[in-house]
ROSE-4610 file (N, C-alpha, C; in Angstrom, 1 decimal, always signed):
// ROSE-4610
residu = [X/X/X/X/X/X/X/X/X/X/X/X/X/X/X/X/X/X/X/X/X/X/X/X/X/X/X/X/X/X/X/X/X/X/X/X/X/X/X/X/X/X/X/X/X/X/X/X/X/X/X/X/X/X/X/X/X/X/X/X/X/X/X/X/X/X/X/X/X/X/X/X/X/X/X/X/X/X/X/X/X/X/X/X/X/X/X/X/X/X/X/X/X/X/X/X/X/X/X/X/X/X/X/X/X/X/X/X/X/X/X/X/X/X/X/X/X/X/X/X/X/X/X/X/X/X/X/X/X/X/X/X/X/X/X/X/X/X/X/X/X/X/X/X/X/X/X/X/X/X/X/X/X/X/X/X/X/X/X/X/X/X/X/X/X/X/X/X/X/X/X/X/X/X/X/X/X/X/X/X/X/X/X/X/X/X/X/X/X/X/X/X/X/X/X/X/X/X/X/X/X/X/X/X/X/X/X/X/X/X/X/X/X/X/X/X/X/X/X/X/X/X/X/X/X/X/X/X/X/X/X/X/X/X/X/X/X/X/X/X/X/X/X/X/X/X/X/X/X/X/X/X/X/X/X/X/X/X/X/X/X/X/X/X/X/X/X/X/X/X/X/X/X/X/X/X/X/X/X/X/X/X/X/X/X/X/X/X/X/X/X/X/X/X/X/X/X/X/X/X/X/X/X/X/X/X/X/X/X/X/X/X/X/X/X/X/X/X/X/X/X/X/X/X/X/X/X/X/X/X/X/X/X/X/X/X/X/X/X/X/X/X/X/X/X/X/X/X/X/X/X/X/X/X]
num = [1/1/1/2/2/2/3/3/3/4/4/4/5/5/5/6/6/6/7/7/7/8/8/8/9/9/9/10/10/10/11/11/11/12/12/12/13/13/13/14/14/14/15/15/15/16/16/16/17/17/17/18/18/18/19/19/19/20/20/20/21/21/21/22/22/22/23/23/23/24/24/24/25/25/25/26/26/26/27/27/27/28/28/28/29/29/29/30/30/30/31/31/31/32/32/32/33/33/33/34/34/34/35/35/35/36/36/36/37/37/37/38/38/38/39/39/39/40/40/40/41/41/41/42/42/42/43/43/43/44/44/44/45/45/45/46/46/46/47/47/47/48/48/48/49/49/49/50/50/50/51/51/51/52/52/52/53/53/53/54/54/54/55/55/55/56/56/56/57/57/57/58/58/58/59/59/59/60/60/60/61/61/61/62/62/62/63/63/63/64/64/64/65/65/65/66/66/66/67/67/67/68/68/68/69/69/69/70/70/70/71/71/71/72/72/72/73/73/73/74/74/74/75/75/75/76/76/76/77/77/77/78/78/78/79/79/79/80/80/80/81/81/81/82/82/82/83/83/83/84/84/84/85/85/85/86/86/86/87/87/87/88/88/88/89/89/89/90/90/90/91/91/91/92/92/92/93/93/93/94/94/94/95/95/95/96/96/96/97/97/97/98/98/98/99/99/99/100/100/100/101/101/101/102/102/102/103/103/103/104/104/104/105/105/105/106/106/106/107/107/107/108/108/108/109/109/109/110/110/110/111/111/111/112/112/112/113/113/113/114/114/114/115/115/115/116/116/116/117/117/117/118/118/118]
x = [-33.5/-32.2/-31.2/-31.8/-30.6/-30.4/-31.2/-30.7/-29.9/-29.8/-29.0/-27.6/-27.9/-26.1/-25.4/-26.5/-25.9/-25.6/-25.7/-25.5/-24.2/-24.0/-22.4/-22.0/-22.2/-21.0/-20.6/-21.6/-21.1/-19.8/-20.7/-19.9/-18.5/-18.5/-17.2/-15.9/-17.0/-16.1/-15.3/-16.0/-15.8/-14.7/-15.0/-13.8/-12.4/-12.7/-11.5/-10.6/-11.7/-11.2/-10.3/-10.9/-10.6/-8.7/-9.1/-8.1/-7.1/-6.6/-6.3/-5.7/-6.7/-6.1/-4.9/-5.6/-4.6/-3.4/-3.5/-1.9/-1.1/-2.1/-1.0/-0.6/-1.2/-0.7/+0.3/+0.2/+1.4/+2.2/+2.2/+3.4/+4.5/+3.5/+4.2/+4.8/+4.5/+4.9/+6.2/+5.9/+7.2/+8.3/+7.8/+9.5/+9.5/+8.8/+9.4/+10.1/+9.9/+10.8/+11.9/+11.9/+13.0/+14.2/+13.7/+14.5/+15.2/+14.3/+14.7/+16.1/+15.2/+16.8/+17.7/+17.8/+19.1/+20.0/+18.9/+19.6/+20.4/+19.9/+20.1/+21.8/+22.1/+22.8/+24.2/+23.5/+24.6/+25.3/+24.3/+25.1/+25.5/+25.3/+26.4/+27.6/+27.9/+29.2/+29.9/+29.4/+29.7/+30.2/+29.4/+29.7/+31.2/+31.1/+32.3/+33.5/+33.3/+34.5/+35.2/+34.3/+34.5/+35.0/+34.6/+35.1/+36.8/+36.6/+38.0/+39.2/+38.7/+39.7/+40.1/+39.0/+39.7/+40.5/+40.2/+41.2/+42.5/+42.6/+44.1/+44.5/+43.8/+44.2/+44.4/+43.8/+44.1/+45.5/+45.5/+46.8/+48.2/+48.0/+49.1/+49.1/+48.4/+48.5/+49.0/+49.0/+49.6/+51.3/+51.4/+53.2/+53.6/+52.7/+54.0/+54.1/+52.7/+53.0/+53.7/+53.9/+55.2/+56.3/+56.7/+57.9/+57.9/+57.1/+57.4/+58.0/+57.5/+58.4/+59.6/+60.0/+61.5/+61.8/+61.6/+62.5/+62.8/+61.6/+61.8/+62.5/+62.5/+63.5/+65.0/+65.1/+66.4/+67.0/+65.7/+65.8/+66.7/+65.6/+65.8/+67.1/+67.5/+68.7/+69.8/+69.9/+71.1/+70.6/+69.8/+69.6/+70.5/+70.0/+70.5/+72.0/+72.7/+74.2/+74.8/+73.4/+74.5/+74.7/+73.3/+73.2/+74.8/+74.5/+75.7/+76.9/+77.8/+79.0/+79.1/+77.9/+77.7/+77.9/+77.2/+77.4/+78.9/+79.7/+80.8/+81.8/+81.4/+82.3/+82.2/+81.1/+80.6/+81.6/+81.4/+82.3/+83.8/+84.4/+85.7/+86.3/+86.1/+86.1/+87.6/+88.4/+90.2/+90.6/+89.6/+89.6/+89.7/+90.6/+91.1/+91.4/+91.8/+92.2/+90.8/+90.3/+89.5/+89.2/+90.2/+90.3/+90.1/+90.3/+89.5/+87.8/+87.5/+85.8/+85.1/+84.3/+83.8/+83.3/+83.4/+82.6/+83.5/+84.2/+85.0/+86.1/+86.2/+88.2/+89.4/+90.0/+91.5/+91.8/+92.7/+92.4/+93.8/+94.2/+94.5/+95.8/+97.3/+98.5/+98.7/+98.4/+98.8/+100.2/+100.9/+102.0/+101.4/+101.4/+101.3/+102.4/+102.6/+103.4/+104.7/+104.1/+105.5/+106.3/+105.4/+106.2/+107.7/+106.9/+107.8/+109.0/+109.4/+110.0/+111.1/+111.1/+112.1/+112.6]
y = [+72.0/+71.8/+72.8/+73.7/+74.9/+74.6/+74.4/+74.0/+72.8/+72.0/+70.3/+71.0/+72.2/+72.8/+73.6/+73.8/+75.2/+74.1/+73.1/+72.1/+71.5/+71.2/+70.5/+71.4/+72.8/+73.8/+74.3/+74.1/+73.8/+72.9/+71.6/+70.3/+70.4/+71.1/+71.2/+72.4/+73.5/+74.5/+73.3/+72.5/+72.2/+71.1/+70.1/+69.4/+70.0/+71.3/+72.7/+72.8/+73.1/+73.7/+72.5/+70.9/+70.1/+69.8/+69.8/+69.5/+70.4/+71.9/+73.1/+73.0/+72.3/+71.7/+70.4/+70.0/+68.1/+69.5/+69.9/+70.5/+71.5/+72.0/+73.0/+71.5/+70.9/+69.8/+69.3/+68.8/+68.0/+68.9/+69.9/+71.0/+71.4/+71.3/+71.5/+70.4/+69.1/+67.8/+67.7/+68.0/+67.8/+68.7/+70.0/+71.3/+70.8/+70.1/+69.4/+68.3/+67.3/+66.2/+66.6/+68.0/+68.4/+68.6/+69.4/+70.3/+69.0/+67.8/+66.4/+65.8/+66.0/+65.0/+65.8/+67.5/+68.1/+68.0/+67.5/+67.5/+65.9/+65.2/+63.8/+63.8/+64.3/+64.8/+65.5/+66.5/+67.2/+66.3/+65.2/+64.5/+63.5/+63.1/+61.8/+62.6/+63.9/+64.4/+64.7/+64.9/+64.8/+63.8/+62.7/+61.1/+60.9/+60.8/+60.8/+61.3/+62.4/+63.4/+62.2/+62.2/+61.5/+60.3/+59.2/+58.5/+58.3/+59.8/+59.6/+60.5/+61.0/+61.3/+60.1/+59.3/+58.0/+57.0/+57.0/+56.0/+56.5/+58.0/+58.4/+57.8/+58.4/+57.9/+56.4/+55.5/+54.4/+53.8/+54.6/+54.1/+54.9/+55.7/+56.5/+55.6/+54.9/+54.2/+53.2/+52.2/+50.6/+51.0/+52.7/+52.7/+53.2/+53.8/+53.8/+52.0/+51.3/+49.7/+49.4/+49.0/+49.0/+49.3/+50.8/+51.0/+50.7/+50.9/+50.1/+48.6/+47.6/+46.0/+46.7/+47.3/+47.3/+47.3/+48.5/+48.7/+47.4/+47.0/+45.8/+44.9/+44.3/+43.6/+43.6/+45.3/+45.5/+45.0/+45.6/+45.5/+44.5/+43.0/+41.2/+40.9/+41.8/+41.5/+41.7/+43.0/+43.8/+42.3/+42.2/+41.1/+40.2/+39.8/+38.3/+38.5/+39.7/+39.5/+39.7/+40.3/+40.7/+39.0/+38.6/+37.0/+36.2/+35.9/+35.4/+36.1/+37.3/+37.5/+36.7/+36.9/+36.3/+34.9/+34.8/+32.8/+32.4/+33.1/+33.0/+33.1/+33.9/+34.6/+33.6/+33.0/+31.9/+30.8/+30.2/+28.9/+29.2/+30.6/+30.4/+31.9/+32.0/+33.4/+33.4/+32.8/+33.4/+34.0/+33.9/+34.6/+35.9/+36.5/+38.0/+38.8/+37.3/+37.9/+37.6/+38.9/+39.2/+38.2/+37.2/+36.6/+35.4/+35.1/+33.4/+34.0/+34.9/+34.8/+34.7/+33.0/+33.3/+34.0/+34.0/+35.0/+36.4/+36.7/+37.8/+38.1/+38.8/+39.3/+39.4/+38.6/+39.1/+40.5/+41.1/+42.3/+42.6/+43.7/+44.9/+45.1/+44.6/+45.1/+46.6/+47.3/+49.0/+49.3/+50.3/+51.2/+52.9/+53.3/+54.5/+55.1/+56.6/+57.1/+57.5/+57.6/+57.9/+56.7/+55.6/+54.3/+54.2/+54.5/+54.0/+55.2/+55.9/+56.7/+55.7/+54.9/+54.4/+53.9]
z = [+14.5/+13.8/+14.3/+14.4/+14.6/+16.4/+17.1/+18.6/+18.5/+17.4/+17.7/+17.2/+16.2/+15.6/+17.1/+17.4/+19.0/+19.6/+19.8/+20.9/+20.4/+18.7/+18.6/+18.5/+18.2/+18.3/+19.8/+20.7/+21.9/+23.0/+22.1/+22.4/+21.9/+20.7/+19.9/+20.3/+21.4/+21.9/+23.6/+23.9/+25.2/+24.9/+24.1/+23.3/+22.8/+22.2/+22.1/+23.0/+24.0/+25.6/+26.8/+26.7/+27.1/+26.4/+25.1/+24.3/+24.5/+24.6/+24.8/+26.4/+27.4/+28.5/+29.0/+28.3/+28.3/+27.5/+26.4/+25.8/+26.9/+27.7/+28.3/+29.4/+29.9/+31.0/+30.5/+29.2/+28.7/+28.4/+27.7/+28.0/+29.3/+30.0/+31.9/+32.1/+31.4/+32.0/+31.1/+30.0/+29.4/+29.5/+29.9/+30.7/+31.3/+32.7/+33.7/+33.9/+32.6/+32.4/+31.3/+30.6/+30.2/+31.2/+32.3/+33.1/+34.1/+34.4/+35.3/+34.8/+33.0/+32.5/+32.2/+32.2/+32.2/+33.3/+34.7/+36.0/+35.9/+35.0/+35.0/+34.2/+32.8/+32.1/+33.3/+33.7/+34.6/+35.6/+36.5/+37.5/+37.1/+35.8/+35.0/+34.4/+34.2/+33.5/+35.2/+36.1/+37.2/+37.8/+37.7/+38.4/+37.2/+35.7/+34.9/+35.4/+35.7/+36.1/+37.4/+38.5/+39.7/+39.2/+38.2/+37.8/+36.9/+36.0/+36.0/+36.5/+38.2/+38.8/+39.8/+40.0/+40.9/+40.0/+38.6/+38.0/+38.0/+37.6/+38.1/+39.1/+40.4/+41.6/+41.8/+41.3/+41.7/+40.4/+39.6/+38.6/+39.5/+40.1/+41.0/+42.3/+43.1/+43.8/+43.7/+42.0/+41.3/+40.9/+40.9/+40.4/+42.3/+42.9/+44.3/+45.1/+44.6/+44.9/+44.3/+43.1/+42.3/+43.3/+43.1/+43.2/+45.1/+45.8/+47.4/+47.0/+46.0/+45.9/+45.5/+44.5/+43.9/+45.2/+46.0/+47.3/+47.9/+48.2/+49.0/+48.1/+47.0/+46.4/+47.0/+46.6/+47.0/+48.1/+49.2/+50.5/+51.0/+50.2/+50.2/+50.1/+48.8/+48.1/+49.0/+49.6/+50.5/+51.8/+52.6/+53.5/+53.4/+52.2/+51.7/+51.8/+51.0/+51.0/+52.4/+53.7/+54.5/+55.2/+55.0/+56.0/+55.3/+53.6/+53.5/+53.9/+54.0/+55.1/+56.0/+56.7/+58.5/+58.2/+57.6/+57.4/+57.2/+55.9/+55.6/+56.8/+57.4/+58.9/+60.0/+60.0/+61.0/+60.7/+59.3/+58.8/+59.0/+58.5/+58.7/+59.5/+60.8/+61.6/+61.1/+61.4/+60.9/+59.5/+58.4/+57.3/+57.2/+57.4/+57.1/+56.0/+54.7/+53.3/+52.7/+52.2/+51.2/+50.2/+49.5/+48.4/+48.8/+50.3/+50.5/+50.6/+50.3/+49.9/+49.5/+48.6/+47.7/+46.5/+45.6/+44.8/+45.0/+45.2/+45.4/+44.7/+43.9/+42.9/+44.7/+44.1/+45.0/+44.6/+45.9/+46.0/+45.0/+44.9/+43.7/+44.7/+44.6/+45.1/+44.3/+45.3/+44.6/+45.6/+45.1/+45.9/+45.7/+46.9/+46.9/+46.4/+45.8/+45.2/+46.3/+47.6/+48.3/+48.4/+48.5/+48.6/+47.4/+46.2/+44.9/+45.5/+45.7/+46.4/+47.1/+47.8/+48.6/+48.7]
């Protein structure tokens, strides 16, 4: 009887010692999957950052598009008025008074001050 006790207090130290092993394994496994997902943690506040410095950049890139059409609007606009002159000039080249031009105020009879003078 006493050899079958030496024998589970045997079996019982090696079960200890097994168990005492698997814990330090799982220990190591788990600082090492601590330390994984701090690296995991760091390169997503990283990839974020990267993420919201391109959205700046691409909202700074939608106002200089933006403001490149105004120009060009303008651009159209100044075009457009210079084609209509040329057109107007084309139809009637002897037009010299300002006021036969469509869309235009007749012009403003001023006297200069030396004039009223004489």
């Amino acid at each position: 009887m006493m050899d079958d006790t030496d024998q589970a207090i045997n079996r019982g130290k090696k079960i200890v010692q097994e168990t005492i092993n698997v814990g330090a394994d799982t220990a190591a496994a788990l600082k090492e999957q601590t330390e994984q997902m701090s690296r995991i943690v760091n390169e997503l506040d990283s990839i974020h950052f990267s993420i919201k410095k391109a959205s700046q950049v691409v909202k700074e890139i939608s106002r200089q598009v933006a403001t490149d059409r105004c120009i060009l609007a303008m651009l159209f606009l100044i075009v457009i008025g210079v084609i209509a002159i040329i057109i107007v000039k084309i139809v009637n080249p002897n037009n010299k008074d300002i006021s036969d031009i469509p869309g235009l105020a007749p012009p403003v009879n001023r006297k200069l001050l030396w004039d009223l003078r004489n």
